[in-house]
C-alpha positions in Angstrom: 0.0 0.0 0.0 1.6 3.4 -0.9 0.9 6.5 0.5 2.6 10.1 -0.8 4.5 12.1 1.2 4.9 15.3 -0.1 8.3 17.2 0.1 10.0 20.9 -1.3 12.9 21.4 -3.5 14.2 25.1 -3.7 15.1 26.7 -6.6 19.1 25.4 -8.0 18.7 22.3 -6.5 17.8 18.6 -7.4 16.4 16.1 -5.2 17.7 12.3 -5.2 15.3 9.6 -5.1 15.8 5.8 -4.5 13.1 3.3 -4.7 13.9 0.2 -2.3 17.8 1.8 -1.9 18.1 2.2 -5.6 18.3 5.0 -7.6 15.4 5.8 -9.2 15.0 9.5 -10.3 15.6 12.9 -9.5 13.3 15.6 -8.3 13.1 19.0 -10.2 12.5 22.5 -7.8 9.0 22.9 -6.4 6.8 20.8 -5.0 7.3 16.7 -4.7 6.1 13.5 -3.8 7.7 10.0 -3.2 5.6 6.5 -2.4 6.4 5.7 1.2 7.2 3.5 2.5 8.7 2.4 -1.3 10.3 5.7 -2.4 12.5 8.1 0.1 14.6 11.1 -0.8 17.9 10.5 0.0 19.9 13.8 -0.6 20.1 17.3 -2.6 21.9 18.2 -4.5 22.9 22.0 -5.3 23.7 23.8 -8.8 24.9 26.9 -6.8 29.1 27.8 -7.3 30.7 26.8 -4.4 34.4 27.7 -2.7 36.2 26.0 -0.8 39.6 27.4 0.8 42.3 25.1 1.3 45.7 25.7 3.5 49.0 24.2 2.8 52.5 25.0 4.5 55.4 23.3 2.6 59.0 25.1 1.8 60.8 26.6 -1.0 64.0 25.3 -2.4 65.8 27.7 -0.3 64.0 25.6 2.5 61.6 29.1 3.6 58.7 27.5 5.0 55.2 29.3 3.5 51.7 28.8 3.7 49.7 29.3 0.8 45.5 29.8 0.9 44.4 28.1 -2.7 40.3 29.4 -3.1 38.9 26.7 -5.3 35.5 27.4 -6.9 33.1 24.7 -8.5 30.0 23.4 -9.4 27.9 20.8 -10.0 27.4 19.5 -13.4 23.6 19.0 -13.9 24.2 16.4 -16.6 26.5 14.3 -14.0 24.0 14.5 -11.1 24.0 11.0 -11.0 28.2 11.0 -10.6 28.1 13.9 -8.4 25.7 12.5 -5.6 27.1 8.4 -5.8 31.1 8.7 -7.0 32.5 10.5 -4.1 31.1 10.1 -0.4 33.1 13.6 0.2 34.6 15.7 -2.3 35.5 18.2 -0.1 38.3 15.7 1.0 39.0 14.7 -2.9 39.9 18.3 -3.9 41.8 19.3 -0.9 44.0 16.0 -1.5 44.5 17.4 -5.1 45.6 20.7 -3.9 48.0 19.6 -1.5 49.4 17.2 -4.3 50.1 19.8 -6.9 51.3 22.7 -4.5 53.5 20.7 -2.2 55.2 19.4 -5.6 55.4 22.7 -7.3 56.3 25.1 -4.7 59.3 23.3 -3.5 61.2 23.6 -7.0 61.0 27.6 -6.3 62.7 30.2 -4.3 60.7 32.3 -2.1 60.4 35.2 -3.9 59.8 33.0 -7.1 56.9 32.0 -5.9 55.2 35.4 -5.3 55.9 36.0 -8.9 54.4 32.4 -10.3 51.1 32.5 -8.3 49.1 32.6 -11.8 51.1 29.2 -13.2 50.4 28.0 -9.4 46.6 28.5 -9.4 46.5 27.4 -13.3 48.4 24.4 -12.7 46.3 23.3 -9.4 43.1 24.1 -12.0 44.2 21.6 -14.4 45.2 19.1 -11.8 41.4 19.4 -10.0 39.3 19.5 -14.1 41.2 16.6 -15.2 39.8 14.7 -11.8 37.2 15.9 -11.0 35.3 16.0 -14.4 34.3 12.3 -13.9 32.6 12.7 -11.2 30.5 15.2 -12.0 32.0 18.0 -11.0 33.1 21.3 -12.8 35.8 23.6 -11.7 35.4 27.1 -12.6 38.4 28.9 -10.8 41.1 28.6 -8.2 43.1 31.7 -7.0 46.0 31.5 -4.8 44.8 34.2 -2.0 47.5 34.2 0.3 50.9 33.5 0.9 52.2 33.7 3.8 55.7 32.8 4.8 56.9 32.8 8.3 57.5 36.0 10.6 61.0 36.3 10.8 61.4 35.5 7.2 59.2 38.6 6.2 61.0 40.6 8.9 64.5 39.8 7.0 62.5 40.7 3.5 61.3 44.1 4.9 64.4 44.8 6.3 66.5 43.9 2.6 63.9 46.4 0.8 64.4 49.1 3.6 68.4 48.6 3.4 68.1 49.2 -0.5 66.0 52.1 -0.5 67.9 53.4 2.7 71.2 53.4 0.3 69.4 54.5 -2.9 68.1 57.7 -1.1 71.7 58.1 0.3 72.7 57.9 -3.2 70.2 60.3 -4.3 71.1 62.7 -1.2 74.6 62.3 -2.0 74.1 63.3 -5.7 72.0 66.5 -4.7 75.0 67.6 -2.4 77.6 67.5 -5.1 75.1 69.6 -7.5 74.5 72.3 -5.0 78.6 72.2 -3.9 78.8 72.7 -7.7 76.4 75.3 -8.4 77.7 76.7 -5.3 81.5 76.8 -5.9 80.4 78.3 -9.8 78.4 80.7 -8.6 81.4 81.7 -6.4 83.7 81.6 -9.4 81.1 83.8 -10.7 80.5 86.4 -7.9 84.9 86.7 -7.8 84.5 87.1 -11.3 82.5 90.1 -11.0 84.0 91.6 -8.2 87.3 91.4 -9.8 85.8 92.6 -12.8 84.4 95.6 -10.2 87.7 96.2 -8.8 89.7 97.0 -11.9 86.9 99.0 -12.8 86.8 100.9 -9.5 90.8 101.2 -10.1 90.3 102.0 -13.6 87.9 105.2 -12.4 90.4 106.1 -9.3 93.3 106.5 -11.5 91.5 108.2 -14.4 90.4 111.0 -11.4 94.2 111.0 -9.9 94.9 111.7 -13.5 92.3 114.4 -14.0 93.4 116.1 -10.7 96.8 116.3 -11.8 96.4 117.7 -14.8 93.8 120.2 -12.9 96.3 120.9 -9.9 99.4 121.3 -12.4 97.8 123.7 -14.6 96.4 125.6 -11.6 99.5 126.3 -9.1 102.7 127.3 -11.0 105.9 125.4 -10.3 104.1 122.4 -8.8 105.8 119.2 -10.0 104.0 115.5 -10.2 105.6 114.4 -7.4 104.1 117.2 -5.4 100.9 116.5 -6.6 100.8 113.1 -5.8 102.5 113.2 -2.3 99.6 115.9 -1.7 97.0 113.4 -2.9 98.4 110.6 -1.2 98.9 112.3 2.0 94.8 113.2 1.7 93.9 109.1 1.2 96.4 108.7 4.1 94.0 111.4 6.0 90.7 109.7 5.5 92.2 106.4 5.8 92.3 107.5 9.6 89.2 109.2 10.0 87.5 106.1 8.4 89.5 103.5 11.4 88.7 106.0 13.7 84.9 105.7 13.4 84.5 102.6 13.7 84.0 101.1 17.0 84.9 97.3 16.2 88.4 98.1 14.6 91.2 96.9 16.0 94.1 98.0 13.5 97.1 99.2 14.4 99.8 101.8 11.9 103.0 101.0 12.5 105.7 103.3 10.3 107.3 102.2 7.7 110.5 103.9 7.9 114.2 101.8 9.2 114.6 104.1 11.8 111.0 104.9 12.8 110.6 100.6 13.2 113.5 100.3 15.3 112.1 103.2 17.4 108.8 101.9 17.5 110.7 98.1 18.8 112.8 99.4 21.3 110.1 101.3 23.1 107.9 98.5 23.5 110.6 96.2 24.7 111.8 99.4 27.2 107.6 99.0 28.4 108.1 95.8 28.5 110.9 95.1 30.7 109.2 98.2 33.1 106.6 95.5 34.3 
């Protein structure tokens, strides 16, 4: 005697029925029935993309120990429904094996930082691995990413501290370089002021002896008799005059005139040794 019990199946999902434990057909979304006590609904099934993230640690051929996160993504084929639900009792378990097959056999053939540049042949090569297997049993896989990598503490210390070291010396490099240009610009731009100040000078001279000239010629043709040396032991005593006045007006000088004359020096020496042998 048969009486139906009535069951849901939500939308993206199928509905596995067996008939006396053997498969006998599947259930479509919306609402179902089975025979009891003949017919029972053993499992769903779901058509929605699934992830599962998988961790593995292994080492590098430079024997750095990392762990890498592998993201796998798949699906249920509807047209294997059949493979998917009886083949494996877990595939969770099936795909993780793969992963951990393929990484822990490609990531020790590469250095450390190898390895953060092949993460695309990594996730493509784990991809082909899980298809190839997982096909048959009714299972598609859509993507797998490499997420993470992650090697130890210490190990990323030592990295960070490598980078820092060369960008410590590249900007000591670059600081060095920036103190030779503005020693260069510097010293040429003192070149350049001397430049003009001799350039100033000769030209200051230039005008000093053109005046001495014209004040000559003035003086001479003024006072009768005068000769040139006259004139210029008059002019030279004047510059002698304001020399003075000019030392003598400022507060912070500290210049003394000693005469130029033999006998005036000797004079000048013996009275300072006579003051000095008075103490």
């Amino acid at each position: 005697m048969c009486f139906p019990c009535l069951f849901t199946i939500s939308t993206a999902e199928v509905g596995v029925i067996e008939a006396f434990g053997k498969y006998n057909r599947l259930s479509q979304p919306g609402l179902g029935f089975v025979c009891c006590p003949y017919e029972q609904l053993v499992g769903r099934l779901s058509f929605r993309v699934q992830q599962l993230d998988v961790r593995v640690e292994t080492k590098t051929s430079d024997n750095v120990f990392i762990t890498a996160v592998v993201s796998v993504q798949y699906q249920i084929l509807r047209e294997k429904v059949f493979e998917a639900f009886y083949s494996l009792s877990n595939p969770t378990r099936q795909i993780t094996a793969h992963v951990y097959d393929v990484i822990r056999s490609e990531l020790p053939t590469l250095e450390l930082d190898a390895v953060f540049e092949a993460k695309e042949d990594l996730a493509l090569a784990v991809k082909q691995s899980l298809s190839e297997t997982m096909s048959r049993y009714g299972y598609q896989i859509l993507q797998t990413l490499i997420t993470d990598l992650d090697p130890d503490q210490r190990v990323k210390n030592a990295m960070n501290e490598i980078n820092s070291s060369k960008r410590l010396k590249f900007a000591i490099a670059e600081r060095a370089e920036g103190d030779k240009i503005l020693q260069v610009k510097r010293a040429e731009a003192e070149a350049e002021a001397k430049y003009l100040s001799g350039v100033g000078v000769a030209k200051q001279r230039k005008a000093i002896v053109d005046g001495l000239r014209s004040s000559i010629v003035d003086f001479s043709e003024g006072v009768d008799g005068t000769t040139s040396k006259d004139i210029m032991d008059l002019l030279l005593l004047t510059q002698y005059f304001d020399c003075i006045r000019d030392v003598g007006v400022e507060g912070h000088c500290k210049t003394t005139f000693v005469p130029s004359s033999r006998s005036t020096g000797d004079d000048v020496r013996n009275a300072l040794l006579q003051a000095g042998a008075a103490k």
